[in-house]
C-alpha positions, 0 to 999 in steps of 0.5 A: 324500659319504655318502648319508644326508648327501646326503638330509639337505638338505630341497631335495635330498629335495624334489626327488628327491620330484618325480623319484619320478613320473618324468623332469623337466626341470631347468627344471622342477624349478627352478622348484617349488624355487624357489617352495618354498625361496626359492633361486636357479636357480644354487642349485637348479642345484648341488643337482642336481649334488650329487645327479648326482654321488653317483648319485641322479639320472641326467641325459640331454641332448633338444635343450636341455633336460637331463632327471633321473631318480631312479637308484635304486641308491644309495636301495637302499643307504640302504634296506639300511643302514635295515634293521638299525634297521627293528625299532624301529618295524615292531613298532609298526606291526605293533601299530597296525594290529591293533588298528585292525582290532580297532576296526573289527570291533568296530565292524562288529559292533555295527552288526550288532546290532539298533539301539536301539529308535526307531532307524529302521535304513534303512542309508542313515545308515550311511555318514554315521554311520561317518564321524561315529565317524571323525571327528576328536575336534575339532569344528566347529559344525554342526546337529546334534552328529553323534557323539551325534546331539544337536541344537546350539543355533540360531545367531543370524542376522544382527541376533540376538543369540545366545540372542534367541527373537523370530522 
């Protein structure tokens, strides 16, 4: 079975996910599968042997339990086979992060200038700030509209109406 046919089952990938920490017992590793897939013991018992018996996992006996390990030479292989189609999205990457680190110089940059006149600049809503721009473009309801520092309208408590000024 080639190694890419290995890797393609989700079931094998999970569980090769779980041994990537480090040695699990099979039972264990039964266990998370079948609660994540919906298989049976006998189901994730053949997954492991698929994967034993093309190299990807190591297997050692401790009184009953059988314990697996990643064997990491056959992911090497697909990493080397990878390499020749690598080009295709470092160059992408290599692009995201500079213009990320473009974005925060300039960010940095502009906190540096002096802030807007009655703009009280303590430092202490820096960070709150910062995270604000970081945000997610969806928003939640809140206080105050923490993007433009713009006030939301009150919610109504309960037995208001929305929009009812009595108090």
């Amino acid at each position: 079975m080639h190694a890419l046919d290995v890797l393609g089952d989700p079931v094998r990938r999970r569980i090769l996910e779980l041994l990537a920490d480090g040695e699990r017992a099979a039972g264990e590793i039964s266990a998370v599968v079948q609660e994540e897939f919906g298989i049976s013991q006998p189901g994730v018992s053949q997954h492991l042997r698929v994967l034993r018996e093309n190299g990807f996992t190591t297997v050692r006996a401790q009184g009953t339990r059988r314990l697996y390990a990643v064997d990491p030479a056959p992911l090497r292989e697909v990493d080397a086979w990878l390499d020749r189609y690598r080009h295709f999205w470092t160059q992408s990457l290599d692009a995201l992060g500079t213009e990320l680190a473009r974005g925060r110089r300039a960010r940095r940059a502009a906190q540096a200038a002096d802030p807007p006149p009655g703009d009280a600049h303590d430092g202490i809503h820096d960070e709150v700030r910062d995270d604000a721009r970081d945000a997610p473009a969806s928003r939640t309801s809140s206080s105050s509209d923490a993007l433009t520092g713009e006030a939301a309208a009150p919610r109504a408590s309960a037995g208001e109406a929305p929009g009812d000024t009595r108090s």
